[in-house]
N, C-alpha and C positions, 0 to 999 in steps of 0.2 A: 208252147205252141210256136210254130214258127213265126217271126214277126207278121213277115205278109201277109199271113193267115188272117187279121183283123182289119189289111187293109184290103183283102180280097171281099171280105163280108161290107167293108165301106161304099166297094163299088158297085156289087150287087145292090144295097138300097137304094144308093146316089143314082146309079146310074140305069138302071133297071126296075127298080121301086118293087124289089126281092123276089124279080120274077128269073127264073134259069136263067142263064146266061152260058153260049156254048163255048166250047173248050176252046176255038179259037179267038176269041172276044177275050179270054182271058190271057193266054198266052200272049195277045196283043199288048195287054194293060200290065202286065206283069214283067217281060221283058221285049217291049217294043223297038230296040236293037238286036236283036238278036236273029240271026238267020232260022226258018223256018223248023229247020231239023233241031237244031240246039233248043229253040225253044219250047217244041213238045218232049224234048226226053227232061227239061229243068220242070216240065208242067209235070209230067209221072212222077220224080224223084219227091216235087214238093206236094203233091197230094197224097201219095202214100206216106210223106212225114205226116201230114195235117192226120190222118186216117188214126195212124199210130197211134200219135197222141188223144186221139179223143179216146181212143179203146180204154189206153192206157188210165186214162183222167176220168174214167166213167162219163163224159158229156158229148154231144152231136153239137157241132155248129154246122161246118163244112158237109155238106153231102154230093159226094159224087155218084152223076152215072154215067151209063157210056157215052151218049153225045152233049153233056151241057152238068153245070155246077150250078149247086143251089142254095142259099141260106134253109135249115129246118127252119121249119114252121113254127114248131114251137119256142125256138130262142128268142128272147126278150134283149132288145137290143137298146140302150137308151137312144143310141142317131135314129131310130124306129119311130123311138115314140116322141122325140123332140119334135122331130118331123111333120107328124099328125098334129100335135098340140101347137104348136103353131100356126098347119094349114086350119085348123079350127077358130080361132082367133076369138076367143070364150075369157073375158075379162077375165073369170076364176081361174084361169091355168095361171095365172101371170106368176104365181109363186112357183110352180111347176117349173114353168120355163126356165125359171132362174135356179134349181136345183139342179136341172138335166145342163143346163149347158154352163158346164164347168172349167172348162178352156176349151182350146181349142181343138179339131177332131186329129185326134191319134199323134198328141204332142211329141213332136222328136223323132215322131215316123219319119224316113223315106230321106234323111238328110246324105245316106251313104249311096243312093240311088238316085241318079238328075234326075231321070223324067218321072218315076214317083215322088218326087219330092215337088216337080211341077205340079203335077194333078195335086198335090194335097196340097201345096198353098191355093190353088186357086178353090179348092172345097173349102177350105179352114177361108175363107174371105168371103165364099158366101153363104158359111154359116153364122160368121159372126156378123155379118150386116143384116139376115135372117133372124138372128137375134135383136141386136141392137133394134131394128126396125118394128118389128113386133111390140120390145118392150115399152119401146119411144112411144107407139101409137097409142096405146092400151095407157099409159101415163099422161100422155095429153088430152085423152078423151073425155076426163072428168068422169067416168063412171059411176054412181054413188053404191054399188056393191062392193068397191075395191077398198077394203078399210086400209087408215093412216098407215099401220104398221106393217099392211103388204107392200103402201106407196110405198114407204121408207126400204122396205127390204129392196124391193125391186128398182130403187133409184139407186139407191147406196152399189148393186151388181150390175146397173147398166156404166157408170162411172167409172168401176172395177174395169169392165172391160172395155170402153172409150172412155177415157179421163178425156177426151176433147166434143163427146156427148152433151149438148147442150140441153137436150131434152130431162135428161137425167137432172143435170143443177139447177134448172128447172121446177122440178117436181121437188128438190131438196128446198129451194126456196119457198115454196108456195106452202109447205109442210111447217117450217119453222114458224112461217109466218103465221099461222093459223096457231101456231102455240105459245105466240107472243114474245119468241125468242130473236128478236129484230137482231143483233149481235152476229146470229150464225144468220141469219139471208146475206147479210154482207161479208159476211166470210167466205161464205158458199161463193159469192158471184164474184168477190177480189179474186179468189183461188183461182175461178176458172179466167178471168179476165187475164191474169198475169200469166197462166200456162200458156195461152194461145198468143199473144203477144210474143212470151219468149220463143215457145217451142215454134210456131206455125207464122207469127207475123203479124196476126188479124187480128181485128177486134169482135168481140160476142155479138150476134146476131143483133137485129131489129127487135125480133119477137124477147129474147133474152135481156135487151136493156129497157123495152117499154114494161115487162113484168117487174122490175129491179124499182125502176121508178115508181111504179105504181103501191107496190111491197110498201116500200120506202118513200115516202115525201121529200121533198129537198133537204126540208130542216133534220131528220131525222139520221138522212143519210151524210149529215157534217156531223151531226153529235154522235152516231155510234162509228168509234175509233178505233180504224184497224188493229187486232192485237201485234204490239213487239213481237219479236224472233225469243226467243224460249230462253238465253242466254242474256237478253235484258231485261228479262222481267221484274221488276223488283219486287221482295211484299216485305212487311214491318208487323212484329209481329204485336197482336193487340189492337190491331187494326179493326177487326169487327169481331163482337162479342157473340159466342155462339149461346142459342138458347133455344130448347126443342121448340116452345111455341111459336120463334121466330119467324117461322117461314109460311108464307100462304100463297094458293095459287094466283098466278098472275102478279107476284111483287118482284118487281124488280133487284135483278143478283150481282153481283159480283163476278165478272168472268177476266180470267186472266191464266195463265198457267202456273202450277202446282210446282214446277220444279222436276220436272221427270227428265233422268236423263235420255240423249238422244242416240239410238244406235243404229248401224248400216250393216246391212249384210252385203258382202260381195262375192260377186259371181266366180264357184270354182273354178281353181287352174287345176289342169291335168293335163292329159299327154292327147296334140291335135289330133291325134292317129283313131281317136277312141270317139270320135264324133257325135255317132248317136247317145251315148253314155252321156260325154259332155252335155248334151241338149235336154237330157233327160234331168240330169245334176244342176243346169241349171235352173228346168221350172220346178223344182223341188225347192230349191233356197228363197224361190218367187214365192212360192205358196207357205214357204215358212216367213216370210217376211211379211204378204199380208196374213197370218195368222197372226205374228207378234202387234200388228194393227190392232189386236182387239183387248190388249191389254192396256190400262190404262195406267202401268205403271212406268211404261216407257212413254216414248217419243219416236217414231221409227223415219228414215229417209226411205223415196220414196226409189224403188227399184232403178227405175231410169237415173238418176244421180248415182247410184251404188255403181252400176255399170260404167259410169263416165269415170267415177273414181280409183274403178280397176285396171283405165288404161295404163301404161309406163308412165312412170312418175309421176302419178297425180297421188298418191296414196298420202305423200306429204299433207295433205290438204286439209285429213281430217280433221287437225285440231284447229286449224283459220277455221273451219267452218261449225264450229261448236261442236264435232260431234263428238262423244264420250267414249264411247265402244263401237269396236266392230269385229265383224266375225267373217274370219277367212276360210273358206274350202279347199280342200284339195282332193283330186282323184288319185290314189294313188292303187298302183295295180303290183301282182305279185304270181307269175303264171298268168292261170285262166281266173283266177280270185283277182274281185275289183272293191277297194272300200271306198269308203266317203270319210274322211278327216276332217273334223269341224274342230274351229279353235274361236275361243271370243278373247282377245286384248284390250285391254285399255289404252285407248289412244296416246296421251299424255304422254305416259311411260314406255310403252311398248312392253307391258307387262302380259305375259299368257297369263288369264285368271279361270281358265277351263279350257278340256279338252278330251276328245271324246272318236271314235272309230266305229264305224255302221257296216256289216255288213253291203254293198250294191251292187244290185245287179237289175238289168234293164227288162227282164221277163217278171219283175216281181209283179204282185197284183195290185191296180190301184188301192186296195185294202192295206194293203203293205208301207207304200209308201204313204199316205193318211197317218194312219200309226207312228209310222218314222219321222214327219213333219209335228204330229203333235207329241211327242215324246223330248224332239231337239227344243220347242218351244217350251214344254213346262221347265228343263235344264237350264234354260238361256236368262229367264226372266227369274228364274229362285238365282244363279250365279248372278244376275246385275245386284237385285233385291240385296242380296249380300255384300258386296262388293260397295256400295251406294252408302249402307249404313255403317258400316266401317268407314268409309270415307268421310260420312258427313258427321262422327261422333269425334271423327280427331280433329273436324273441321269447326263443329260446335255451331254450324250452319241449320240455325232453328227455320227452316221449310216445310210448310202442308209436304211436302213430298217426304222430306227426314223425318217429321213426326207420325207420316203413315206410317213408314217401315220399321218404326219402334214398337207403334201399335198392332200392325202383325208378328213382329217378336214375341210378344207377350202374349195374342191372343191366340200361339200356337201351342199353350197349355193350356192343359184343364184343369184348371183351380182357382179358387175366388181369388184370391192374393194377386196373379198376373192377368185376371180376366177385367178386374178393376185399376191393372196398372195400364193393360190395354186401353179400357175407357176416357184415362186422363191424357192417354197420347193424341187419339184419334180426337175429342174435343181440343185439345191444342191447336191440332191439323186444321180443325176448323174453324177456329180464332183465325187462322189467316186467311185462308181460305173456304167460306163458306159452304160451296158446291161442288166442292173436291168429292165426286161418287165416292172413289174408294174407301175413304173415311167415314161417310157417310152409313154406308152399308157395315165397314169395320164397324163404327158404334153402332148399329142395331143389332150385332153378330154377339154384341159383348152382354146387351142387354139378354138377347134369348137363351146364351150358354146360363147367364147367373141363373136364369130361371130355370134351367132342364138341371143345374147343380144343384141349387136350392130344393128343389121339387116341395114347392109349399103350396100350387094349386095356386096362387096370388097371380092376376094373369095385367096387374100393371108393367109388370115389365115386358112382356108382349106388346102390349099394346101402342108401346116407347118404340118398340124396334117395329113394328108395323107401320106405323107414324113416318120414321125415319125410312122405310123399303119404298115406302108410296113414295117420297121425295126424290129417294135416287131416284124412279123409275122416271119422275116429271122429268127433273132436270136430264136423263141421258136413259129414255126406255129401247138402246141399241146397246146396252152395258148390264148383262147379265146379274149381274150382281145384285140388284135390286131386288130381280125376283127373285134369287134365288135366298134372298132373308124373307122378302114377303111368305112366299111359298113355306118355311119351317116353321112360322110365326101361324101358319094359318094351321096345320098340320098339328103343332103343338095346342091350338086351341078347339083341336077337336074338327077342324073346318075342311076335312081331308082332301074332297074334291076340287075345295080351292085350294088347298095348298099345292096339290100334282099339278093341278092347271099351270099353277105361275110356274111351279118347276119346268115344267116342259118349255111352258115361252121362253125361259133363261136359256134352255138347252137349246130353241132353234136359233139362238143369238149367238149362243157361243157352242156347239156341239161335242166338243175336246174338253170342256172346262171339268175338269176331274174331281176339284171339291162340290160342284153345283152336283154331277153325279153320284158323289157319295151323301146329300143330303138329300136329294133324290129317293136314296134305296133307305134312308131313316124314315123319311115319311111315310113311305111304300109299308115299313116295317109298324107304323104307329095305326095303317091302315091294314093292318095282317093282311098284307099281299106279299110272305116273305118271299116266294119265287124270282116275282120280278125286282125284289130287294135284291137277292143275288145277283142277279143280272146284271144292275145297276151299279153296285159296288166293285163286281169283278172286274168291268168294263174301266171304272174309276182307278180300281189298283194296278191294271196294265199301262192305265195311262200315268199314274203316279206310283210308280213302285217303294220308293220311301216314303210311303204317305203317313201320315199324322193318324194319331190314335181314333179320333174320330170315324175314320175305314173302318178300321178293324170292331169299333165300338158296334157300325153296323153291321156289320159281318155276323158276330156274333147275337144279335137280338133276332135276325132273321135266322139262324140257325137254330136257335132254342124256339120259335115256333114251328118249325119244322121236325123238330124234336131229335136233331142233328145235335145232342148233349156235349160230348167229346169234342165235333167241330166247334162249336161253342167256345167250349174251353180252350182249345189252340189258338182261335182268334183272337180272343180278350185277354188270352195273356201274351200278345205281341203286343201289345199297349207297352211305351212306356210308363204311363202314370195310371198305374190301373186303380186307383181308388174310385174313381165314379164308378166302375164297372165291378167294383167287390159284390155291390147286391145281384146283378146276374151273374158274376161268378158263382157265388154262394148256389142260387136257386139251379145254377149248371148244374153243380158237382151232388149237391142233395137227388137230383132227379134221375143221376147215374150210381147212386146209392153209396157217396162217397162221402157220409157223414161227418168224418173228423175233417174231412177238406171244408166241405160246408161252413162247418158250423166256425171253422177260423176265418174264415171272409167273414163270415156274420159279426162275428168278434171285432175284425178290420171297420167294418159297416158303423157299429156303435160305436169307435173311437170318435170318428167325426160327425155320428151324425146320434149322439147318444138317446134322442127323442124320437128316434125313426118308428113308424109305424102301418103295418102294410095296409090298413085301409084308406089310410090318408094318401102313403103315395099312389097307388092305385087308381085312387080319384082323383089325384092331381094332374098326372101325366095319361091321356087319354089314348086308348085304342079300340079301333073299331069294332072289334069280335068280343062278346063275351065272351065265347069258350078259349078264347088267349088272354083275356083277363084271370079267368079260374084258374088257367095254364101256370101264370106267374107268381097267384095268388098260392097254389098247391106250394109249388117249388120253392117261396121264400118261407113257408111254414113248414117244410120238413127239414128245411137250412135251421130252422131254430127263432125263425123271427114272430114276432107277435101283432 
């Protein structure tokens, strides 16, 4: 479509509230330079494109007739519906609001055009004070319908988009505090004290320092001690002894930094001439930087730095200022073909440790670029991950951060031998650092693999790694990862509707996160809903295309309830370690009548597991349908097992 085409639809709501609007109101708004003649023959040329194209694309936005333009009725517009929900002002939208307004309207529009570019900053300012004001009110109102974890969403995206919203730190403060985590009120309120100071001058309101105080007691707020800068942290390791029954709610933790290194992204260089692209290029690397926010294996600078360090000469800076990595863009064009060049370096050295070429182009669909920012970010954070552990194994630098990423090393097999070597890294991890999530969840990820490898029905090991999902969620229920072991743990124990539940909460926390969706579509599959297993998984394989056997493991379990035998077979044997998957291999290949194939899995099966017996696994590992219990039950007894 043509671009203007969506900011013609902008102006019809905005300015019309999507009633007609005649052809000269439009050629007004469209090219308001332009002499009268020129501007109705550019108003024919761009409505018969807009017409084309919808023919062509099977959809109606635009409808013209002969004296006036009009949005269809039936198009779903989200500025529509932000609009109403808003004007409604219904505490329950407040998560709504925060999904629809996801920057600003028609980012990057209108920058090659002055006077649309005037009208849409002054829309884009008072939509986002429309926002902001809404969410501010609806957060300070004390509502008691709006649960903690909408405040948290909806504080955490009003800050997103005013980090000098005070309302927002605010409600971050008043949240922590009710969870006894006195540590982060005062981080939350330095953070914003020191932004406004540097960036604006001022000091935090009246309302903002009498809640801080109040939060906080005098004495409280001398003893809880701002944390170091991430580069002086020090930890020693054997500092604190890790021990499952250790932790209870309300006992005071250990908080400091793990050791995650720190990286910047900065703003593509390309060619000035290509403007709009640039603008588009640059809220792409914005929204892939706060996406990298949500990983908690990094440390990320925060966009407005990245920027200042992209002017001439400042790039020297990044090693004064700790930062480890960073990743440069560039537009580079070729014809009418435009790609995106992403590189990540090591600061230090100035070493390229990846590097990578995206198709771009500025008509793609917001679904396009989503994809494209979570695609660069699972690449970004597996090359640090790597890069990290190499460094810190020549370094011999024993860190909760080096001992995660040894315990993800290992815990990316499936077999006892590495799932137990995983174990003693991740308790390592937590001898130094007790509350390190990542670890945290790592060791309850190690307990529920031994159990689904074992498949003895003994459901103490569940209930270790359940134990350990509850803790992450305490200490950081904004960190996916919790639930996303709660939720397998609950899944494995039979608990099916809790366990989709946490899955899901995992997913609205992190919605890209490609392993929580491939355990997603296992539980789906332990609940014989293989449909939505596929769904689930496909979704998880686009976002991770080299993904670990575990995908493919689901892949295949949802395909033999479906009695998709062959897809089956294709799945499970892209595994590289197909030994857990020999027994529904076996029960594939028997059910497609390929007996000799069968019954050598089967053979495979008894090697390691010489005491295997299908009514015991059966009853060990739980699925919700009889008749896909009979299913598996059939299928591993014509494989030859007993």
């Amino acid at each position: 479509m043509p671009a203007k085409t969506f900011a013609l639809a902008a102006f019809l709501i905005l300015s019309g509230g999507r009633k007609p609007a005649k052809r000269s109101a439009i050629r007004q708004f469209l090219w308001p330079s332009a002499d009268p003649k020129t501007a109705a023959a550019n108003l024919r040329k761009f409505l018969a494109r807009v017409r084309e194209r919808q023919e062509r694309f099977g959809f109606e936005l635009i409808r013209c007739e002969r004296g006036h333009v009009e949005l269809v009725e039936s198009a779903r517009i989200d500025l529509d519906r932000f609009l109403r929900v808003i004007a409604s002002g219904e505490p329950t939208e407040l998560l709504t609001v925060c999904d629809l307004y996801c920057g600003d309207l028609l980012e990057g529009l209108g920058g090659e055009d002055v006077e649309l570019g005037e009208w849409m900053e002054v829309q884009r300012t008072k939509l986002r004070d429309a926002f902001t004001s809404a969410v501010a009110l609806l957060l300070e109102s004390g509502d008691a319908s709006l649960s903690p974890m909408s405040k948290r969403l909806a504080a955490r995206r009003l800050t997103e988009v005013d980090s000098y919203n005070e309302a927002g730190h605010r409600a971050l403060m008043r949240l922590y505090a009710e969870e006894g985590e006195l540590a982060h009120v005062k981080d939350v309120y330095d953070g914003l004290e020191r932004r406004l100071r540097q960036d604006l001058g001022v000091e935090p309101n009246a309302a903002t320092l009498t809640l801080f105080h109040s939060l906080l007691p005098k004495q409280a707020r001398n003893s809880v001690a701002p944390l170091p800068p991430p580069a002086l942290v020090e930890t020693s390791p054997g500092r604190h002894v890790f021990d499952l029954e250790r932790t209870t709610p309300g006992a005071s933790r250990f908080v400091g930094n793990p050791g995650a290194p720190r990286i910047t992204l900065l703003p593509p260089v390309g060619n000035g001439s290509q403007g709009l692209r640039q603008q588009v290029a640059g809220s792409l690397i914005e929204d892939i930087t706060i996406g990298l926010c949500r990983s908690k294996s990094l440390t990320v600078v925060a966009p407005h730095t990245a920027w200042q360090l992209s002017a001439s000469g400042k790039r020297d800076l990044l090693k004064t200022l700790g930062i480890d990595y960073s990743v440069e863009s560039q537009l580079q064009y070729s014809g009418e073909e435009c790609r995106l060049s992403v590189k990540l370096v090591r600061s230090d050295t100035r070493d390229i440790l990846w590097t990578a070429q995206y198709p771009f182009h500025r008509e793609h669909a917001d679904q396009s670029y989503r994809d494209l920012s979570a695609q660069i970010i699972v690449s970004l954070v597996d090359k640090v991950e790597r890069s990290e552990l190499a460094h810190y194994d020549k370094a011999q630098d024993p860190t909760a951060y080096h001992l995660y990423l040894v315990g993800q090393k290992y815990a990316r097999a499936l077999d006892l031998p590495n799932v137990r070597r995983a174990r003693r890294a991740f308790k390592a991890s937590l001898s130094v650092h007790p509350d390190f999530v990542p670890s945290l969840s790592g060791l309850a990820r190690t307990f529920q693999t031994e159990w689904l490898l074992l498949a003895r029905g003994e459901t103490n090991l569940l209930e270790d790694a359940k134990r350990l999902a509850a803790l992450a969620i305490e200490i950081d229920p904004d960190d996916a990862r919790g639930f996303r072991e709660l939720g397998v743990c609950n899944a494995y124990l039979g608990r099916f509707d809790e366990g989709l539940e946490a899955l899901a909460r995992g997913e609205q926390c992190h919605p890209q996160y490609a392993d929580l969706l491939s355990d997603a579509a296992d539980a789906y599959v332990h609940a014989c809903e293989p449909e939505k297993a596929l769904e689930k998984i496909t979704r998880a394989i686009e976002l991770n295309p080299l993904c670990p056997d575990t995908y493919w493991w689901a892949a295949g379990g949802a395909n033999f309830q479906l009695d998709n035998y062959a897809k089956a077979i294709e799945c499970l044997s892209r595994m590289r370690e197909q030994a857990p998957a020999y027994r529904l291999l076996a029960a594939s290949c028997a059910m497609l009548g390929d007996r000799e194939q069968a019954e050598r899995y089967a053979a495979m099966t008894r090697e390691s597991h010489p005491d295997f017996e299908i009514s015991a696994f059966l009853s060990a590992v739980p699925f919700r349908d009889a008749k896909i219990v009979k299913k598996y039950e059939h299928g591993l007894r014509e494989a030859g097992f007993r």
